[in-house]
N, C-alpha and C positions, 0 to 999 in steps of 0.2 A: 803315027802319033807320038810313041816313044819306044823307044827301044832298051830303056833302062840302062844305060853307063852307068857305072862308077865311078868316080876318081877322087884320090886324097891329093892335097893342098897342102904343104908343110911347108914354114920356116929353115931353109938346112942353118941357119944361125943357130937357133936353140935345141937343135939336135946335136951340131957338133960341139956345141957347150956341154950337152947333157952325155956326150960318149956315145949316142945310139947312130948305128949306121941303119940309113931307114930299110935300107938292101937287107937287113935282117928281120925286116917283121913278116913273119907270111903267116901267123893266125891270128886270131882275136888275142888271145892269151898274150901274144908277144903287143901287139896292141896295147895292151893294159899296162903290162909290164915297161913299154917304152911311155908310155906317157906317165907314168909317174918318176921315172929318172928328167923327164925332158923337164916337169911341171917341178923337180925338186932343184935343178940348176936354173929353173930360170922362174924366178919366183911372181907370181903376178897373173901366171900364163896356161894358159888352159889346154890340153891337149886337142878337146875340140867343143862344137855344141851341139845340142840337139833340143827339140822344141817339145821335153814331153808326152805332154799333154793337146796340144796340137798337130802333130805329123809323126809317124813312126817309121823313119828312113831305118834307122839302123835296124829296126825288127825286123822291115822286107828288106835290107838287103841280106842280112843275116842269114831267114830263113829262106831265103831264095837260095842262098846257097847249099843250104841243108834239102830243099828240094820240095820244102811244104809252101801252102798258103791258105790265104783267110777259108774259102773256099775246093770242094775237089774239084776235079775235069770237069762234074754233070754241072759245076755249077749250082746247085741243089743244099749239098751239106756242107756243112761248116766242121774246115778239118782244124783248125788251130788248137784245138785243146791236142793232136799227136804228138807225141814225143819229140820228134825236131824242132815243133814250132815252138813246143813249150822250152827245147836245149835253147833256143834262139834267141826267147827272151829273159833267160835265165842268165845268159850273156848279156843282153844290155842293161841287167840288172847290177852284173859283177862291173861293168865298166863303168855306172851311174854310180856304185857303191866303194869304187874304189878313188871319185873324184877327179876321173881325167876328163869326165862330160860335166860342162856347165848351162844352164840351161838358155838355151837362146830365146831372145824377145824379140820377134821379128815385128812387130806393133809399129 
């Protein structure tokens, strides 16, 4: 059915504008940090979207990497309120708050 991929999509134009080599982002943090040099040399441009209110990719991909989810194994309880899930979207909170996510209408 799915097997859950990832993959980022980038302009290397407004990166090498912005000085950020992508080969250097390997966390969220750097994430952050690269889309506001990219979104401050190339004015207009959004580092990426997200829908919200609608779908919350970056929270499951986040905390999937962290290890949590909506539910545990039994399927039963509801683990989101743990500590990872909560690091997870305290993170897409810092990336929505710092303006590199603009929000997509996919309508």
């Amino acid at each position: 059915w799915d097997s859950g991929p990832v993959a980022v999509f980038y302009r290397r134009d407004f990166y090498e504008k912005a000085g950020v080599d992508p080969a250097s982002i390997k966390t969220w943090d750097d994430f952050i940090a690269a889309g506001k040099k990219i979104q401050a040399a190339n004015p207009g441009v959004s580092m990426t979207n997200a829908d919200f209110n609608g779908d919350t990719e970056f929270f499951r991909m986040i905390s999937n990497e962290q290890g949590c989810a909506y539910f545990a194994e039994d399927g039963q309880s509801i683990t989101v309120n743990q500590p990872k899930c909560v690091d997870a979207m305290t993170k897409v909170k810092e990336m929505k708050d710092a303006g590199i996510v603009t929000s997509a209408d996919w309508s």
